[in-house]
Biopython code that builds the backbone (N, CA, C, O; Angstrom):
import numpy as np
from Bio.PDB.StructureBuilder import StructureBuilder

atoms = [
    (1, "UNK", "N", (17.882, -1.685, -5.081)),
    (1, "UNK", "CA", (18.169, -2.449, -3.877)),
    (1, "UNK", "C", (17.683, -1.711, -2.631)),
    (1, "UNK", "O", (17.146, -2.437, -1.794)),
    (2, "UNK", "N", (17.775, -0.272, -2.314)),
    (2, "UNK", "CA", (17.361, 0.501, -1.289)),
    (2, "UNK", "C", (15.965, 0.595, -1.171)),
    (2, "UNK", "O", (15.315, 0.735, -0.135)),
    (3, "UNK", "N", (15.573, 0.507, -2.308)),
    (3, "UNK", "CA", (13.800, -0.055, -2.991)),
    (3, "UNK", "C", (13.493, -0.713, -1.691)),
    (3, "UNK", "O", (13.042, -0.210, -0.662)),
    (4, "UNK", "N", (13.795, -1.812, -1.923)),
    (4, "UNK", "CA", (13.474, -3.301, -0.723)),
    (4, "UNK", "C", (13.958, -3.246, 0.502)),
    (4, "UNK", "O", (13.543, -4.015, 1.368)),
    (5, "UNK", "N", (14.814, -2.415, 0.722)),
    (5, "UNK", "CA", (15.217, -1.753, 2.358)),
    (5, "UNK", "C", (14.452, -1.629, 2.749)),
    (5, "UNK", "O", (13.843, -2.350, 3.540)),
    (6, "UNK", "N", (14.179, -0.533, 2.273)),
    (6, "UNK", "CA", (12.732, 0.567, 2.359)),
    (6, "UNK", "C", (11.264, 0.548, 2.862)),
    (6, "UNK", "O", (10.537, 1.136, 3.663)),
    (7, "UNK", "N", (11.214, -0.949, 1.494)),
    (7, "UNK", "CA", (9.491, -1.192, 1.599)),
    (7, "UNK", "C", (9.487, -1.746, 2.803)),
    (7, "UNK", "O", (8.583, -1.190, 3.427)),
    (8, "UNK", "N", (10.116, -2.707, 3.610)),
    (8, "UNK", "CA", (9.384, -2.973, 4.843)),
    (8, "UNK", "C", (8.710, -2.114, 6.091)),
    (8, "UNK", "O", (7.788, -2.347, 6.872)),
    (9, "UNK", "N", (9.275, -1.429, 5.969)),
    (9, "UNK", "CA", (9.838, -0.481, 7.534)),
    (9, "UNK", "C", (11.009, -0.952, 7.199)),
    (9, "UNK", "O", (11.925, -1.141, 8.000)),
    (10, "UNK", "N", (11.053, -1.161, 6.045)),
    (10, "UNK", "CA", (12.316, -1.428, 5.635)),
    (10, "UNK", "C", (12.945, -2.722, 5.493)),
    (10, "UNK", "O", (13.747, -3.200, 6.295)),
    (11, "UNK", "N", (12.562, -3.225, 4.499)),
    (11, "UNK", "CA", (13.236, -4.955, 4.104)),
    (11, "UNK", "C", (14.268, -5.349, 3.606)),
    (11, "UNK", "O", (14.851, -4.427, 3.034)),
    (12, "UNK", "N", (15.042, -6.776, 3.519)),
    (12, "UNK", "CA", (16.111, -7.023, 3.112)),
    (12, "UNK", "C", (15.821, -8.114, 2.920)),
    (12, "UNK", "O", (15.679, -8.177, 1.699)),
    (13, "UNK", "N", (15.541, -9.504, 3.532)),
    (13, "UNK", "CA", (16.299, -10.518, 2.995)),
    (13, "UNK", "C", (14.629, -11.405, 3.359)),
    (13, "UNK", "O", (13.699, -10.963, 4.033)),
    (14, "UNK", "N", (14.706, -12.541, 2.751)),
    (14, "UNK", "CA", (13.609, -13.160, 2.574)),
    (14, "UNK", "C", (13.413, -14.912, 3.744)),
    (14, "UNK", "O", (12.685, -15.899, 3.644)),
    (15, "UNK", "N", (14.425, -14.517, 4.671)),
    (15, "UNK", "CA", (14.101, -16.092, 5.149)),
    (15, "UNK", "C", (13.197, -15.656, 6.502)),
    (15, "UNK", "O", (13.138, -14.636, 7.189)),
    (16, "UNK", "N", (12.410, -17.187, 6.527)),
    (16, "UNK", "CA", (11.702, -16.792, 8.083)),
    (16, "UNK", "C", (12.540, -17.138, 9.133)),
    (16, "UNK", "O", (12.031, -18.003, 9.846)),
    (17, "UNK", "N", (13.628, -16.780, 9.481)),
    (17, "UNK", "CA", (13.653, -17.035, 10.338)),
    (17, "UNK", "C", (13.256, -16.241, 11.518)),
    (17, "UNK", "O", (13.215, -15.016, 11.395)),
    (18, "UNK", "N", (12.832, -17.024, 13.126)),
    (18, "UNK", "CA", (12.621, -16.317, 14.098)),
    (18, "UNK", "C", (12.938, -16.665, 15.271)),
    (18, "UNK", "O", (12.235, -16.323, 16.221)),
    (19, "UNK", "N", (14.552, -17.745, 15.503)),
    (19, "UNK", "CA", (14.768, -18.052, 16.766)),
    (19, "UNK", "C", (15.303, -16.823, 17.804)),
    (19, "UNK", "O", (16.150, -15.941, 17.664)),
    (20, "UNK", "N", (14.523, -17.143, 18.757)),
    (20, "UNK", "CA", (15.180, -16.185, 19.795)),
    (20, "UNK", "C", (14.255, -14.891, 19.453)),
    (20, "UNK", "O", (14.742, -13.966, 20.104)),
    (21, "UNK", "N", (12.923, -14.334, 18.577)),
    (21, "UNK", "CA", (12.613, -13.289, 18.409)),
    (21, "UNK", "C", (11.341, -13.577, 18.842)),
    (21, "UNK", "O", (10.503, -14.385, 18.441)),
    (22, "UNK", "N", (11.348, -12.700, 19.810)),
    (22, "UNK", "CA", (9.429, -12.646, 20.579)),
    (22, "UNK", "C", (8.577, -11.614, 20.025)),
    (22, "UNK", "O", (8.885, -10.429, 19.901)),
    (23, "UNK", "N", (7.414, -12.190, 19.681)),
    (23, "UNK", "CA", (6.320, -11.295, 18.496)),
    (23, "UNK", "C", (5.792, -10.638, 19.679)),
    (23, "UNK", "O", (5.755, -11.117, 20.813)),
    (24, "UNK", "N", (5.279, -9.192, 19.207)),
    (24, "UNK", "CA", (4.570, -7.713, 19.877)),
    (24, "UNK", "C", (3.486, -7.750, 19.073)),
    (24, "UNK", "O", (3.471, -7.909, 17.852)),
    (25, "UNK", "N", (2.602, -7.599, 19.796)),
    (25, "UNK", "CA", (0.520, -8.155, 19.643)),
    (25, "UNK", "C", (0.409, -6.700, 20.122)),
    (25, "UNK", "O", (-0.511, -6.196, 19.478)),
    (26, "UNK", "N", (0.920, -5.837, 20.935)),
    (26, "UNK", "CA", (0.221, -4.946, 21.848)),
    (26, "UNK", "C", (1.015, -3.608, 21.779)),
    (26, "UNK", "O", (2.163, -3.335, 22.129)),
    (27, "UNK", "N", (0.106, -2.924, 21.258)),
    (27, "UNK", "CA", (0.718, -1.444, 20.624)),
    (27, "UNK", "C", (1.029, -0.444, 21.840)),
    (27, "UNK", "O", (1.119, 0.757, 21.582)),
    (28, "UNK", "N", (1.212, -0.939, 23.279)),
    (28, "UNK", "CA", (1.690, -0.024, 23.777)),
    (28, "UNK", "C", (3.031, -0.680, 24.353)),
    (28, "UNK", "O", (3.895, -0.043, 24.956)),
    (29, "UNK", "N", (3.074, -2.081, 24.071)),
    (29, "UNK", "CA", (4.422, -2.528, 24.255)),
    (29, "UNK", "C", (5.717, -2.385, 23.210)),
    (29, "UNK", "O", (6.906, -2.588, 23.456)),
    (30, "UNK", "N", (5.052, -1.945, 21.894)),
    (30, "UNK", "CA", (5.380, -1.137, 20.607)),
    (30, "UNK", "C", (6.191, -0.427, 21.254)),
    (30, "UNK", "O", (7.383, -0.576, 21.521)),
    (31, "UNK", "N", (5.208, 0.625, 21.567)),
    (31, "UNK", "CA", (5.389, 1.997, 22.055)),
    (31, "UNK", "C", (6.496, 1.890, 22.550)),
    (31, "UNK", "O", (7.523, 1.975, 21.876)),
    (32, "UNK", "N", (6.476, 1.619, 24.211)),
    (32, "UNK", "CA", (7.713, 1.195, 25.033)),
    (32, "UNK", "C", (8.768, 0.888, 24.750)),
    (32, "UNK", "O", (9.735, 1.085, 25.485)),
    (33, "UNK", "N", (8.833, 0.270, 23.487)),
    (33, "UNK", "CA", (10.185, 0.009, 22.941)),
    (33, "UNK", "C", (10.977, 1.034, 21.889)),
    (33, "UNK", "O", (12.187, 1.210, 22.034)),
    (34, "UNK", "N", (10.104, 1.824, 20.630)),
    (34, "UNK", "CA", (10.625, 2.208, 20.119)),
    (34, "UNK", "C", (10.379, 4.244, 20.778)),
    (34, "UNK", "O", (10.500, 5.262, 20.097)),
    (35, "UNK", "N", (10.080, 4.136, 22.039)),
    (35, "UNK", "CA", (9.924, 5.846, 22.228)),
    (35, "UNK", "C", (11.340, 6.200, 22.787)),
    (35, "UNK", "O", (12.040, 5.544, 23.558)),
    (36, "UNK", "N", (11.595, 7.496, 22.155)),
    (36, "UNK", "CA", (13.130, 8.169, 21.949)),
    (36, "UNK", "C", (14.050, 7.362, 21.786)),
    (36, "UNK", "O", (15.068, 7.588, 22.440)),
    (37, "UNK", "N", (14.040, 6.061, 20.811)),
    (37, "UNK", "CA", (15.038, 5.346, 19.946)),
    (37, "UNK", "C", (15.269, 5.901, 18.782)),
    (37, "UNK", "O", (14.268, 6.477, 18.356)),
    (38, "UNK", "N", (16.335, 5.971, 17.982)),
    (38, "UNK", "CA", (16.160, 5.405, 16.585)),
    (38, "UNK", "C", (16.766, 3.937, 16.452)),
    (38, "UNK", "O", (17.606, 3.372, 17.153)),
    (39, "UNK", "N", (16.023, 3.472, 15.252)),
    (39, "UNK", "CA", (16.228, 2.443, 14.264)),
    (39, "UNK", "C", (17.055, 2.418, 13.391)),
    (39, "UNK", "O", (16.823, 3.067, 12.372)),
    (40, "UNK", "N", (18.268, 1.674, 13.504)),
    (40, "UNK", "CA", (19.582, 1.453, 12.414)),
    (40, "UNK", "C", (19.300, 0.323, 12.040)),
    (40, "UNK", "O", (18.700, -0.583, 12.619)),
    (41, "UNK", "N", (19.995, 0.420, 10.504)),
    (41, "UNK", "CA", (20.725, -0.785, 9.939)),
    (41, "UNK", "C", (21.587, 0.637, 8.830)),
    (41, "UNK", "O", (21.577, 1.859, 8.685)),
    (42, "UNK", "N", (22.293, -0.712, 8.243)),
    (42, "UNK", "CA", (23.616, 0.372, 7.422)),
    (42, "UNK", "C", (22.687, 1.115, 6.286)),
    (42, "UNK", "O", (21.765, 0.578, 5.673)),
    (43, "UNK", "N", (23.178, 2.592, 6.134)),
    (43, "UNK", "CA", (22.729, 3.725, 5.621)),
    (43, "UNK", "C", (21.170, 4.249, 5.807)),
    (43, "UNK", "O", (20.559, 5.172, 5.269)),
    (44, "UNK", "N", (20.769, 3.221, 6.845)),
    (44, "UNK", "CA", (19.099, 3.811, 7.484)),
    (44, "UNK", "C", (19.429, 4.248, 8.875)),
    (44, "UNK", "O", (20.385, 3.879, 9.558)),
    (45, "UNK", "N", (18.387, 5.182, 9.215)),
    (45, "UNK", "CA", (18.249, 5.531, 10.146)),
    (45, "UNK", "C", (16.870, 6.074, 10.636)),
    (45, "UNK", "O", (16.547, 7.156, 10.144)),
    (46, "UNK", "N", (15.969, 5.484, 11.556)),
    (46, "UNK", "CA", (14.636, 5.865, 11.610)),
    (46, "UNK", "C", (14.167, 6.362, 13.024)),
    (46, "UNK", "O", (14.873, 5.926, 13.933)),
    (47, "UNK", "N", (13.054, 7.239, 13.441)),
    (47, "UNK", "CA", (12.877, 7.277, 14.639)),
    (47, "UNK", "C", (11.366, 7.321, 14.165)),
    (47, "UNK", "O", (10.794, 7.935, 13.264)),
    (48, "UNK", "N", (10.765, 6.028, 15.561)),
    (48, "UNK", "CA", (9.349, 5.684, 14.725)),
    (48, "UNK", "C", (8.328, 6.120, 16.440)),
    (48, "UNK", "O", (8.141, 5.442, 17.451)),
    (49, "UNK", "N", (7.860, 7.613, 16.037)),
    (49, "UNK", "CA", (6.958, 8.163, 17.389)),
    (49, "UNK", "C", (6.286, 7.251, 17.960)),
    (49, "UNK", "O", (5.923, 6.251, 17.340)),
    (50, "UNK", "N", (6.000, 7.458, 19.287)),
    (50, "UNK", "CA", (4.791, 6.549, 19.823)),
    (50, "UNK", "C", (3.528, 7.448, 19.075)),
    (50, "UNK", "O", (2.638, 6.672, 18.725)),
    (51, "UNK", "N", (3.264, 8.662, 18.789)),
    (51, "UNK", "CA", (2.049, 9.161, 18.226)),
    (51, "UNK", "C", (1.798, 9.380, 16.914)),
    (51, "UNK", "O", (1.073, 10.237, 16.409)),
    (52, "UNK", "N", (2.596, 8.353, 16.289)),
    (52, "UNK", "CA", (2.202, 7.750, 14.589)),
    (52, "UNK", "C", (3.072, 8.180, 13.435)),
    (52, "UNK", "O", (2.918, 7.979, 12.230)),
    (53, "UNK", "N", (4.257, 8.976, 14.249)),
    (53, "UNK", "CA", (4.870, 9.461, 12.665)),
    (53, "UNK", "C", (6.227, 9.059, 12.441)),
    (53, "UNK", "O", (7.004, 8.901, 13.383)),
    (54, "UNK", "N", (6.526, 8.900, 11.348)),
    (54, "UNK", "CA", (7.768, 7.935, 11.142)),
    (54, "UNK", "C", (9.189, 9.282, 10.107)),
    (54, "UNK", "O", (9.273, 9.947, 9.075)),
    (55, "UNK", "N", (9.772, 9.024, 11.028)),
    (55, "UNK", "CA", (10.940, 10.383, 9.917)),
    (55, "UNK", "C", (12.747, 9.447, 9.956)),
    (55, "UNK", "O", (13.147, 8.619, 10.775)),
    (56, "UNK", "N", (13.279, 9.880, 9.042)),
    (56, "UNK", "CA", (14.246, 9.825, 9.451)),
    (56, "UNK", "C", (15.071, 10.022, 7.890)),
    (56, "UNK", "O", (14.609, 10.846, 7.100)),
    (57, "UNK", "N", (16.357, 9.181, 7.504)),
    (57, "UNK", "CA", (16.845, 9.006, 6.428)),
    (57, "UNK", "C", (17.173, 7.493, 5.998)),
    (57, "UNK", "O", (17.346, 6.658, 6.886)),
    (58, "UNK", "N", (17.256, 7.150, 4.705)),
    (58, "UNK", "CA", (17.613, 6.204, 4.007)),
    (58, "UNK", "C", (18.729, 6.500, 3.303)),
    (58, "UNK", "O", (18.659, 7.717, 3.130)),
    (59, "UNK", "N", (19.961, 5.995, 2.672)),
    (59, "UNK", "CA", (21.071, 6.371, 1.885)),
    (59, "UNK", "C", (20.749, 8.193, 1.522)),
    (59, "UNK", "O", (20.720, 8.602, 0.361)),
    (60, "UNK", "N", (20.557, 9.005, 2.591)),
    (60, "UNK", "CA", (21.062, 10.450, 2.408)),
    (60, "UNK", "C", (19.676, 11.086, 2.158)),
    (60, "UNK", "O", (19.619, 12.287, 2.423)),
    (61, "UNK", "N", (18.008, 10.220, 1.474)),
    (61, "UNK", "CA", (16.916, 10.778, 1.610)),
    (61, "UNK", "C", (16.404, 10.538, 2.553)),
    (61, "UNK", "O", (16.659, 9.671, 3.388)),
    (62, "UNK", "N", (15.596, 11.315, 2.514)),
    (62, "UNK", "CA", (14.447, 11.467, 3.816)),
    (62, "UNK", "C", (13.324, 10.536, 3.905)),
    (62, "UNK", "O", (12.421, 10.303, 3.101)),
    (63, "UNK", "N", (13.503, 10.202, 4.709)),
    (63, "UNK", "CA", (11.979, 8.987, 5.151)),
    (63, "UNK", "C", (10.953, 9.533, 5.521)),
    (63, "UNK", "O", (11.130, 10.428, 6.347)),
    (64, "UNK", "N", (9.823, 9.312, 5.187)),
    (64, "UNK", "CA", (8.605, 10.240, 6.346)),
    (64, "UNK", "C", (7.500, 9.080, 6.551)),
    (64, "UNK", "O", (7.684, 7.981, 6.028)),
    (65, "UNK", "N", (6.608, 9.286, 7.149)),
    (65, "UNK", "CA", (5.601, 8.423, 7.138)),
    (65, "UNK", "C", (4.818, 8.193, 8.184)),
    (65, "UNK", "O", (5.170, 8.828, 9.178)),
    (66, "UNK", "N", (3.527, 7.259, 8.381)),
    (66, "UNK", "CA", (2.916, 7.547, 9.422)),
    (66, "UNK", "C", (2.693, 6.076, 9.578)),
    (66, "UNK", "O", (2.605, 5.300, 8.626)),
    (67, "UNK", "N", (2.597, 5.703, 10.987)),
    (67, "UNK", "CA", (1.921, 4.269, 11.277)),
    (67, "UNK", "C", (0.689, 4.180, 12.394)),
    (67, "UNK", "O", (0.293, 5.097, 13.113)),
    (68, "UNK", "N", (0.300, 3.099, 12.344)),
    (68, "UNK", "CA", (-0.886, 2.950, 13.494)),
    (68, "UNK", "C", (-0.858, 1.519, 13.672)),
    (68, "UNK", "O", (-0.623, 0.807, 12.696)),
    (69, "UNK", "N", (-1.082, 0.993, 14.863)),
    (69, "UNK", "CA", (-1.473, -0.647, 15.278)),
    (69, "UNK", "C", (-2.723, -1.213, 15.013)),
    (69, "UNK", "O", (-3.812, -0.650, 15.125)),
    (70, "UNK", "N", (-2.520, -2.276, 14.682)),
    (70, "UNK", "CA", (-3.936, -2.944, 13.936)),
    (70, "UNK", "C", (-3.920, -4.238, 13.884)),
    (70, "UNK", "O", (-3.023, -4.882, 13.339)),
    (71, "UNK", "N", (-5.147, -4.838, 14.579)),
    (71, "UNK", "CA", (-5.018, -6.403, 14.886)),
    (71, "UNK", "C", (-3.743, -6.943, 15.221)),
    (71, "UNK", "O", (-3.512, -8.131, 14.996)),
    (72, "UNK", "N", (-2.673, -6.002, 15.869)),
    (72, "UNK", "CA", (-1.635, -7.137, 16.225)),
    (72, "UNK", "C", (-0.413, -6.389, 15.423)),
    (72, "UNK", "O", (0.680, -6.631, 15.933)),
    (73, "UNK", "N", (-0.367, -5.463, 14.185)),
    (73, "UNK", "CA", (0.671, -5.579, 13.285)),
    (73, "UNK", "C", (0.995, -3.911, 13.491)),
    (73, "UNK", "O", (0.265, -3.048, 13.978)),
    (74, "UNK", "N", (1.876, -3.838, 13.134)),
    (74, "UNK", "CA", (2.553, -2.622, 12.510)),
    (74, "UNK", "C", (2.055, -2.065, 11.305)),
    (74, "UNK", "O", (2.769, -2.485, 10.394)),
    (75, "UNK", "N", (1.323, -1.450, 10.948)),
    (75, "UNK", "CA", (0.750, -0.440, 9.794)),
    (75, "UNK", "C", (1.348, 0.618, 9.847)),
    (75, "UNK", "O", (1.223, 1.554, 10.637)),
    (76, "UNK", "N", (2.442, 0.389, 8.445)),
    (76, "UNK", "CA", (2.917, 1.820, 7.890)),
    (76, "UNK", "C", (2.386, 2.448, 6.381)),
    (76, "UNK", "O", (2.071, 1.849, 5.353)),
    (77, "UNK", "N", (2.423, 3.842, 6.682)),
    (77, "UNK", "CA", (2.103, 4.422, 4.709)),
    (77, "UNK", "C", (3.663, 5.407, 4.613)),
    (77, "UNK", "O", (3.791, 6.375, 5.363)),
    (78, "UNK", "N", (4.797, 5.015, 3.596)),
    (78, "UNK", "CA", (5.899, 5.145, 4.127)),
    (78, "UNK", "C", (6.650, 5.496, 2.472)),
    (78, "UNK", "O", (6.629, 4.757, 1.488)),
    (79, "UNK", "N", (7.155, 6.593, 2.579)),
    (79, "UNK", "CA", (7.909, 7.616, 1.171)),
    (79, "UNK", "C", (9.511, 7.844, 1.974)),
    (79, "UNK", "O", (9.967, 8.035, 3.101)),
    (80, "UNK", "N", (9.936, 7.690, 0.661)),
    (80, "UNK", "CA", (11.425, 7.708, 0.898)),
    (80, "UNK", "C", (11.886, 8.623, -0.518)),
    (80, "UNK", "O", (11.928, 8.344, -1.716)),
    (81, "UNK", "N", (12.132, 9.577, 0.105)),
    (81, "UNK", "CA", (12.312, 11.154, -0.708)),
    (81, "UNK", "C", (11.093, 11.127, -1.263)),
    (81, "UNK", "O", (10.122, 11.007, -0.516)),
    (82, "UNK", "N", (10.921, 11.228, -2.625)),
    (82, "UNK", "CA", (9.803, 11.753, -3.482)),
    (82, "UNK", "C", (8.759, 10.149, -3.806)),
    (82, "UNK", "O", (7.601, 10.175, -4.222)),
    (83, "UNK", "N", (9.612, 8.781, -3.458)),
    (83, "UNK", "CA", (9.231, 8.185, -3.838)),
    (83, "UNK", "C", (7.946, 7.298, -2.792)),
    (83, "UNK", "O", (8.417, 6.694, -1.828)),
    (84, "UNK", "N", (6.759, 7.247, -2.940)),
    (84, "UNK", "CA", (6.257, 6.561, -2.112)),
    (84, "UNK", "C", (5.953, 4.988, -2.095)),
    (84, "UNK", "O", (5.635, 4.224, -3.006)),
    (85, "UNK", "N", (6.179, 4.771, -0.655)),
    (85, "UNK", "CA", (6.510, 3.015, -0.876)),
    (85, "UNK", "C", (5.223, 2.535, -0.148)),
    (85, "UNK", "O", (5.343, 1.416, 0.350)),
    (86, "UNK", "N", (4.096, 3.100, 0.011)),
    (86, "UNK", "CA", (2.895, 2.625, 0.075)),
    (86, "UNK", "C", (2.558, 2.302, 1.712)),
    (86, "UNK", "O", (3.171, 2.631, 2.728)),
    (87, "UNK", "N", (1.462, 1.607, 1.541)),
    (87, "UNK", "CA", (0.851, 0.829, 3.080)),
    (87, "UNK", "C", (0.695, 0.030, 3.102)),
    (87, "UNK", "O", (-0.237, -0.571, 2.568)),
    (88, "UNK", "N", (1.871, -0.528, 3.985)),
    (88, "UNK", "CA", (1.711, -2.468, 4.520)),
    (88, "UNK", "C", (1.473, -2.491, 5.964)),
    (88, "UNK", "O", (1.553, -1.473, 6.652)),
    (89, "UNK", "N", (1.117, -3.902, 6.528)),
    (89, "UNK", "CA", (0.967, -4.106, 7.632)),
    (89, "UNK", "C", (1.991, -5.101, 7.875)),
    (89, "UNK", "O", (1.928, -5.953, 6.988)),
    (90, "UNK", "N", (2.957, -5.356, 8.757)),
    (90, "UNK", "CA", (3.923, -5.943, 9.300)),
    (90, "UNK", "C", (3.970, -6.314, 10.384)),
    (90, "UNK", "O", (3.559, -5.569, 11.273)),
    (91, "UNK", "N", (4.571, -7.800, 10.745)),
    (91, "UNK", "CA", (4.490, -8.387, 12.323)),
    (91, "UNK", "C", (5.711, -7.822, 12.695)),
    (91, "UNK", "O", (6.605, -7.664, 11.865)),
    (92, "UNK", "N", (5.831, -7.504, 13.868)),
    (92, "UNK", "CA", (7.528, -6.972, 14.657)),
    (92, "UNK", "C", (7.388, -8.436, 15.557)),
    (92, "UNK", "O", (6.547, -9.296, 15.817)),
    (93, "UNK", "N", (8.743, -8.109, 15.829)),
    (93, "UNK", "CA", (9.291, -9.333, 16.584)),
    (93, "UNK", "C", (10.763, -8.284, 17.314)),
    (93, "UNK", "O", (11.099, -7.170, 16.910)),
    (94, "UNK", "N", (11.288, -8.932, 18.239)),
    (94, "UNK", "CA", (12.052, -8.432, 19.188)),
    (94, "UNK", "C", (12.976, -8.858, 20.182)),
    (94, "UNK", "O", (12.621, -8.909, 21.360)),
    (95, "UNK", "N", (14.267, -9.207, 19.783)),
    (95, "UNK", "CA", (15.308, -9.784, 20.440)),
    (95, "UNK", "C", (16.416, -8.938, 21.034)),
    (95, "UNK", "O", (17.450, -8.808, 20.378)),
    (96, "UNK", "N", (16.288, -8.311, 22.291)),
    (96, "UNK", "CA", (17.127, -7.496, 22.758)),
    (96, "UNK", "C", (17.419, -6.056, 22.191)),
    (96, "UNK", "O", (16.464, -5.286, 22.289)),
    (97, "UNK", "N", (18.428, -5.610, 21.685)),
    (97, "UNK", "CA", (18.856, -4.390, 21.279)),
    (97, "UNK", "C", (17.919, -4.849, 19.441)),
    (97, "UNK", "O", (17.743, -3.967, 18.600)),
    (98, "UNK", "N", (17.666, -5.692, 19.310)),
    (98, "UNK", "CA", (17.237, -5.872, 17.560)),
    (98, "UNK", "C", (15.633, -5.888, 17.524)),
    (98, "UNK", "O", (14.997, -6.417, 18.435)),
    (99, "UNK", "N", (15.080, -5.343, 16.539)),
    (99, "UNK", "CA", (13.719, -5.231, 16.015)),
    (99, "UNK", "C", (13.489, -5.484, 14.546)),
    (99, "UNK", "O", (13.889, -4.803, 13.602)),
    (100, "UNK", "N", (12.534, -6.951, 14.518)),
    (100, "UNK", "CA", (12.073, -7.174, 13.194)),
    (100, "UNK", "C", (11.270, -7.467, 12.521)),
    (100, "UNK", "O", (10.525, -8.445, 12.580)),
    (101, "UNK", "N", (11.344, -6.339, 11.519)),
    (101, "UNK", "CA", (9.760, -5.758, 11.073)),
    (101, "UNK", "C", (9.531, -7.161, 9.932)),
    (101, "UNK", "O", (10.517, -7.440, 9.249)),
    (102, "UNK", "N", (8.720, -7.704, 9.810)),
    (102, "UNK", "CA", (8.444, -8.699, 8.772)),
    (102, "UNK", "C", (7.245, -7.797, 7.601)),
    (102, "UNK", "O", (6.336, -7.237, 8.212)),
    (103, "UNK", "N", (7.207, -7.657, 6.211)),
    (103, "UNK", "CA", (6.274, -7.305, 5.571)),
    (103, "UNK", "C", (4.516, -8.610, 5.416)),
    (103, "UNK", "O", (4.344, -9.823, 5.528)),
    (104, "UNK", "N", (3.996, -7.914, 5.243)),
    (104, "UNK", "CA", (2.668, -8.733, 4.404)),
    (104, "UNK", "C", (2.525, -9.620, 5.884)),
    (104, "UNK", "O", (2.679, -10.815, 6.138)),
    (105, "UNK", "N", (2.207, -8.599, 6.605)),
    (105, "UNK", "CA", (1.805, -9.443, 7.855)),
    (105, "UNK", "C", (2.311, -10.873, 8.495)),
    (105, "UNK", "O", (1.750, -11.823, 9.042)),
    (106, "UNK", "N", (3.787, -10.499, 8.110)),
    (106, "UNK", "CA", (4.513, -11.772, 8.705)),
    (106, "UNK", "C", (5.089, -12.583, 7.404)),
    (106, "UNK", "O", (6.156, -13.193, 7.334)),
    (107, "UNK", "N", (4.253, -12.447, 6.556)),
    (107, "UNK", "CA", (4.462, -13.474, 4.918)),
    (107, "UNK", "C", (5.398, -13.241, 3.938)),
    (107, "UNK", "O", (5.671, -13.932, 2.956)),
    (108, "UNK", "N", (6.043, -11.788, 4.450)),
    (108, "UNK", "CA", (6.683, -11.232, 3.322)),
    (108, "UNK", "C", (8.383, -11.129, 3.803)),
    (108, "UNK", "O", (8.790, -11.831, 4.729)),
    (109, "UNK", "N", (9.144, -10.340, 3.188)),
    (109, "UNK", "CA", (10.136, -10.131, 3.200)),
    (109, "UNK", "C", (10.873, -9.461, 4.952)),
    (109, "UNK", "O", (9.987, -9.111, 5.732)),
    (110, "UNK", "N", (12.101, -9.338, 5.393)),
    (110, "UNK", "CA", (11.877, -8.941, 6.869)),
    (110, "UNK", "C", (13.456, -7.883, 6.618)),
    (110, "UNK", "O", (14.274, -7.900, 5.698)),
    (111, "UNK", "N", (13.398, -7.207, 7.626)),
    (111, "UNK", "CA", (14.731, -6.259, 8.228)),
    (111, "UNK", "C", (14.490, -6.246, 9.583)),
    (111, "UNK", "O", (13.532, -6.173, 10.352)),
    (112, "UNK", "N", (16.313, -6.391, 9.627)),
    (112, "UNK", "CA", (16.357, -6.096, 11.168)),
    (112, "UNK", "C", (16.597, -4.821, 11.667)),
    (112, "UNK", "O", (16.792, -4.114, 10.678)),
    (113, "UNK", "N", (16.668, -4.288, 12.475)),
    (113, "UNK", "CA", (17.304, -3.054, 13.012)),
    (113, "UNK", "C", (17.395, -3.132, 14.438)),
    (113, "UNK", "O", (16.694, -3.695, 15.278)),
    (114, "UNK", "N", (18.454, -2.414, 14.511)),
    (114, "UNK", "CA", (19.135, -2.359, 15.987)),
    (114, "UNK", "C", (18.221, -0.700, 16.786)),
    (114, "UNK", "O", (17.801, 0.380, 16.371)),
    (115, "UNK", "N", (18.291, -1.256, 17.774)),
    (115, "UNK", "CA", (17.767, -0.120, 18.880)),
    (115, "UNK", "C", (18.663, 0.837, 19.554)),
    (115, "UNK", "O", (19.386, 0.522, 20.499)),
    (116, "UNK", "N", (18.595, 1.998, 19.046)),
    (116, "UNK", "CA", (19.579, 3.085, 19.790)),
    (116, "UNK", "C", (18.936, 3.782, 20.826)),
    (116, "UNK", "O", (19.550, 4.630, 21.474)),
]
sb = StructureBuilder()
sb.init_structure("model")
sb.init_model(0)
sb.init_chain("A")
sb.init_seg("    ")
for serial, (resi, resn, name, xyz) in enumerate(atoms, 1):
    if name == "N":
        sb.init_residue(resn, " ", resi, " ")
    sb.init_atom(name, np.array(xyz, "f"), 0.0, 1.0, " ", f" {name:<3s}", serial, name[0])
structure = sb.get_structure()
């Protein structure tokens, strides 16, 4: 189950929804949002650099990873302890204190996380 947390930037649940969530095209408006935050949801915790590197913990392991912006999306290559959960590209979207990463460029599975 922490599997699918994980893989998005960390995923969970499979519906589209997106009322009230405004999509980020522009990697320095990225930036702006997630520099000296971390990223919660229950037993995650992430802090995702403006200069590409992704650390934090998942249920007690360590997250690491690196991202870059590309055509519009979120590109992560992203290991959680020993295990690596690969490179996807993901649409973010953004409703106040919440950020949500969608997998497979919008098509796939989504998590939310709150902004600290």
């Amino acid at each position: 189950m922490l599997r699918l947390l994980l893989a998005v930037g960390l995923m969970a649940s499979a519906s589209p929804v997106w009322a009230d969530f405004d999509r980020i095209t522009d990697a320095s408006q990225f930036r702006d949002i997630v520099s000296g935050k971390s990223l919660t949801r229950p037993l995650i915790r992430l802090q995702v650099s403006p200069g590409g590197e992704i650390t934090g913990t998942g249920a007690t392991r360590p997250v690491s990873g690196s991202w870059k912006w590309q055509n519009g999306y979120f590109c992560r290559d992203l290991a959680w302890g020993k295990k690596q959960l690969g490179y996807n590209c993901q649409e973010v979207r953004v409703n106040g204190r919440k950020i949500r990463f969608t997998s497979d460029k919008g098509a796939g599975d989504f998590a939310d996380f709150t902004i600290r």
